[in-house]
C-alpha positions in Angstrom: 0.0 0.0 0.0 1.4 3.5 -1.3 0.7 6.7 0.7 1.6 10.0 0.2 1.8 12.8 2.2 0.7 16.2 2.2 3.0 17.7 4.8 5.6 16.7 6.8 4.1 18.0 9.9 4.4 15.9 12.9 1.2 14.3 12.8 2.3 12.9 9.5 5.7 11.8 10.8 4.0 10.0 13.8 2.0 8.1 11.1 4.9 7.2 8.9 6.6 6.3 12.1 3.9 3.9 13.5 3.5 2.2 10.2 7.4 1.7 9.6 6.9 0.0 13.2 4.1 -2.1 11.9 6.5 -3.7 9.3 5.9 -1.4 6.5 8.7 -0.3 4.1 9.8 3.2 3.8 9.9 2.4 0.2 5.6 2.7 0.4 6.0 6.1 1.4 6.5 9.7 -0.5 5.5 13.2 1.6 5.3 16.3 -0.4 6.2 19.6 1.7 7.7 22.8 0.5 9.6 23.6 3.6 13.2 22.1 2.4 14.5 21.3 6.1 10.7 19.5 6.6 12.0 17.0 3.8 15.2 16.6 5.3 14.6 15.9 8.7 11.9 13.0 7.3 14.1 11.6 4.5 17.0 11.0 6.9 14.5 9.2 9.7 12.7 7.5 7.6 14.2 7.6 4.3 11.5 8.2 2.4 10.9 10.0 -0.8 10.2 13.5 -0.6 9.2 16.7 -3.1 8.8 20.4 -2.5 5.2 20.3 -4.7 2.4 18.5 -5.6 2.6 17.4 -9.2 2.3 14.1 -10.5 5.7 12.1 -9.7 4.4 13.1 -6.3 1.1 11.0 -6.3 1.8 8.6 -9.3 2.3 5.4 -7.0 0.2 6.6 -4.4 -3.5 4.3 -3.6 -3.9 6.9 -0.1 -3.4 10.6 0.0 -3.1 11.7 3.5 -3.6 15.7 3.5 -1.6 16.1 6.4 -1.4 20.2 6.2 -2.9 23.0 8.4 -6.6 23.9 7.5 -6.1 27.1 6.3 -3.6 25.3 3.7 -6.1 22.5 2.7 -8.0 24.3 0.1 -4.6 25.7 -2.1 -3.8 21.8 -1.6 -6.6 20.5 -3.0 -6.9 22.8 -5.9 -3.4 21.7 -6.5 -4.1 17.8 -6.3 -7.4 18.2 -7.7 -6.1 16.9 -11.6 -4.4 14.2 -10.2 -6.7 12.1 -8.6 -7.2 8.7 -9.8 -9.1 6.3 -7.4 -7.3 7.4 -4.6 -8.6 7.4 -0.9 -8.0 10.4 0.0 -7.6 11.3 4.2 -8.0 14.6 5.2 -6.4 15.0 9.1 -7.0 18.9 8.9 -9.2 19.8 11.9 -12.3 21.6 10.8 -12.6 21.0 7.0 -15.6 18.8 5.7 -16.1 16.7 3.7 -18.6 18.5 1.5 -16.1 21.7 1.4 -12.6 19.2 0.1 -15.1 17.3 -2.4 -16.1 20.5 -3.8 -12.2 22.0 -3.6 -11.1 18.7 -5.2 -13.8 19.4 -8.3 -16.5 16.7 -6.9 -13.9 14.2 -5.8 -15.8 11.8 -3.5 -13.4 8.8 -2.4 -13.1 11.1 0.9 -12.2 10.4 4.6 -12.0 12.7 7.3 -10.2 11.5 10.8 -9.8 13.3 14.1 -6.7 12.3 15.6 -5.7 13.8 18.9 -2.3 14.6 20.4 -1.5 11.1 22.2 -0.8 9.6 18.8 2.7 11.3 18.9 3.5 8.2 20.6 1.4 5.7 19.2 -1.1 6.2 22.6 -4.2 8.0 19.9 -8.0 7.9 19.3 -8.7 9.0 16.0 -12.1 9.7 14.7 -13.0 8.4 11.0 -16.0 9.6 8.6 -16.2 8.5 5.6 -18.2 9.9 2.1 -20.2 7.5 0.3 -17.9 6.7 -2.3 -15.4 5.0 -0.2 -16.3 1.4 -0.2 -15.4 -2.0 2.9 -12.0 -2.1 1.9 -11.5 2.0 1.5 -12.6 2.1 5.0 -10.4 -0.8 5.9 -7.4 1.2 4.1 -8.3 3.9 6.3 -8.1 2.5 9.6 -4.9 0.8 9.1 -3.4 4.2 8.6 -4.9 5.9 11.7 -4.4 2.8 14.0 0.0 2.8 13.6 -0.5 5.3 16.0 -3.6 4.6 18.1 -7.2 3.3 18.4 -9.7 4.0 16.1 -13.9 5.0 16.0 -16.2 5.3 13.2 -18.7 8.0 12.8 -22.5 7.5 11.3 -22.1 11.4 10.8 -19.8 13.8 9.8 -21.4 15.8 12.2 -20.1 13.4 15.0 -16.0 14.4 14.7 -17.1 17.9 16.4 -18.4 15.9 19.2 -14.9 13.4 18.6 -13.2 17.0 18.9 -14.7 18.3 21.8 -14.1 15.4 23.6 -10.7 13.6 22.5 -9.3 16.3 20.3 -9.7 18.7 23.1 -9.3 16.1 26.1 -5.8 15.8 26.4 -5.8 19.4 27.5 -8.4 19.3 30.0 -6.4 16.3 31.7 -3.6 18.5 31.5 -5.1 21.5 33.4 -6.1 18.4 36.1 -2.8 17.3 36.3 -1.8 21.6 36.3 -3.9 21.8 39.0 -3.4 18.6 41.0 0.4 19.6 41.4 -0.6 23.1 42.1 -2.9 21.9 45.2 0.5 19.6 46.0 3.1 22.9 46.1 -0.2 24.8 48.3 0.3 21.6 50.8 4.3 22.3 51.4 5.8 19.7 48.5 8.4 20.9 46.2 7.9 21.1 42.1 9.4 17.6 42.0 7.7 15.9 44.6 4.3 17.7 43.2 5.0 16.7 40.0 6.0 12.9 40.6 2.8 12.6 43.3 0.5 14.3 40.3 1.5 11.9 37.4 1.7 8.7 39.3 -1.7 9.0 40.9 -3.3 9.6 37.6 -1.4 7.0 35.6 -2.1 4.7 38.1 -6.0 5.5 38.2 -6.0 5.2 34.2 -4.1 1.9 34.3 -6.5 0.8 36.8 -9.8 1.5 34.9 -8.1 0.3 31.8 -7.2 -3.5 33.9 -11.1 -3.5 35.6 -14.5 -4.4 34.4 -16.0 -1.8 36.5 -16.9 1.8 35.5 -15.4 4.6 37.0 -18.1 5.7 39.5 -18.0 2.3 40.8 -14.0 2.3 41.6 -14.7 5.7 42.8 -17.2 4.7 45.5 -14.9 1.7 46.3 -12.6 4.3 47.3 -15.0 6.5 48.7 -15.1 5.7 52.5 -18.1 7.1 54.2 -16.9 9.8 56.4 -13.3 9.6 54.9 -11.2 11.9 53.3 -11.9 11.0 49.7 -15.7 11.7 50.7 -14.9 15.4 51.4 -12.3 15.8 49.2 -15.4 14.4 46.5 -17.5 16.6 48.2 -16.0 20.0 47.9 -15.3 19.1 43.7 -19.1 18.3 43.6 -19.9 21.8 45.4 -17.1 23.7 43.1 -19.7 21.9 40.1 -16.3 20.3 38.8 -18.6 18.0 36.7 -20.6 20.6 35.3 -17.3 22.8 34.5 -16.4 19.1 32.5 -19.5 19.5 30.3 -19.7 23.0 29.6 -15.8 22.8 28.1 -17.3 20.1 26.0 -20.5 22.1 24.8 -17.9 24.8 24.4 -15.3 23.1 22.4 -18.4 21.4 20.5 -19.9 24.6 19.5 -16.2 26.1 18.2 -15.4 23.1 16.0 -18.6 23.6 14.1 -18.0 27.7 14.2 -14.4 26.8 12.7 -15.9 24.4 10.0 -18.2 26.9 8.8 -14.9 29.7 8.5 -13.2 27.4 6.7 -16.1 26.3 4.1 -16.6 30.0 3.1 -13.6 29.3 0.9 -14.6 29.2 -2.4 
């Protein structure tokens, strides 16, 4: 299976990087970026083919297209590959372009998927988000999710309209578990620890709380009332987050996030 990049970025070196793991040759790989030290730093760690421009040497071998450029970049892009297509799948990973705006860049194209990758898959720990037009068939689909899953776990979407929800929740996610995290080891520095012991207390207890979800059958608001010892500490502790509305804070950054992907997909379809 040939791919080609467009762009060099570091989402598409995380891909090319998974898939090398997964056995694939470097030989099944070409990225197209005009930034000339882009295409050096991939060729020499991964030895692959490069070119400063999409034109047809570019694309030639390719059965994916992974448009792998910022969004504001994707329309110029796809006027550019537009002429080229063949049956290609084409896989947009630009956040906030749809599907309906690249066919109609790409002069009616329709052998379209869109994916919602989030920041973990810089080390292979992802969840991407797939969509997929009508004219991708089974094994276009398949072809899609072996891409996306060298650097993660994948989810299909009955609607386009479901990757804003994807975005709001694990597009946006790994931030809010940072600000925890942010805040956990600023509660640890208030209580008299210094920024290393804050820091190593912070990321053990929530790697350790992931790991143990991940290993159990229960949901999480059973293994927090299994830990939740009436008149105990963790009650009050759980007690002052519930007062503070903590879970209602949760939701509204969702609604939030939710309501600017679909304000950002709109900006970016104006493009004619």
């Amino acid at each position: 299976m040939n791919i080609t990049f467009i762009g060099g970025g570091n989402m598409a070196r995380a891909l090319i990087g998974g898939m090398v793991a997964r056995g694939v040759a470097s030989n099944a790989f070409a990225v197209v970026d005009p930034s000339a030290d882009a295409r050096s730093t991939i060729a020499a760690r991964f030895g692959v083919a490069t070119f400063a421009a999409i034109e047809s040497p570019s694309v030639a071998h390719a059965e994916i297209i992974v448009l792998a450029v910022k969004p504001q970049n994707v329309r110029v892009a796809s006027r550019e590959l537009a002429t080229l297509l063949k049956r290609q799948i084409v896989i947009s990973i630009a956040a906030g372009i749809r599907l309906t705006d690249l066919s109609r860049w790409l002069l009616g194209y329709r052998r379209l998927v869109r994916a919602m990758p989030n920041t973990p898959a810089m080390i292979g720990a992802g969840i991407t988000g797939l969509y997929a037009l009508s004219g991708v068939d089974p094994d276009g689909r398949a072809r899609a999710s072996s891409v996306l899953e060298a650097v993660g776990g994948t989810l299909w979407c009955e609607r386009e309209s479901d990757l804003d929800a994807v975005t709001a929740i694990s597009g946006s996610g790994p931030a809010y578990v940072f600000y925890f995290l942010e805040a956990l080891e600023d509660a640890a520095r208030a209580l008299g620890f210094g920024e290393t012991e804050a820091r190593r207390l912070a990321l053990a207890t929530f790697s350790g709380a992931i790991r143990l979800v991940e290993q159990s059958d229960s949901e999480p608001s059973l293994l927090r009332a299994q830990v939740t010892s009436k008149g105990g500490t963790t009650e009050r502790g759980i007690a002052a987050l519930e007062e503070a509305g903590v879970k209602a804070a949760v939701a509204a950054a969702a609604r939030a996030a939710l309501a600017r992907a679909g304000e950002l997909g709109d900006l970016f379809g104006s493009e004619s």
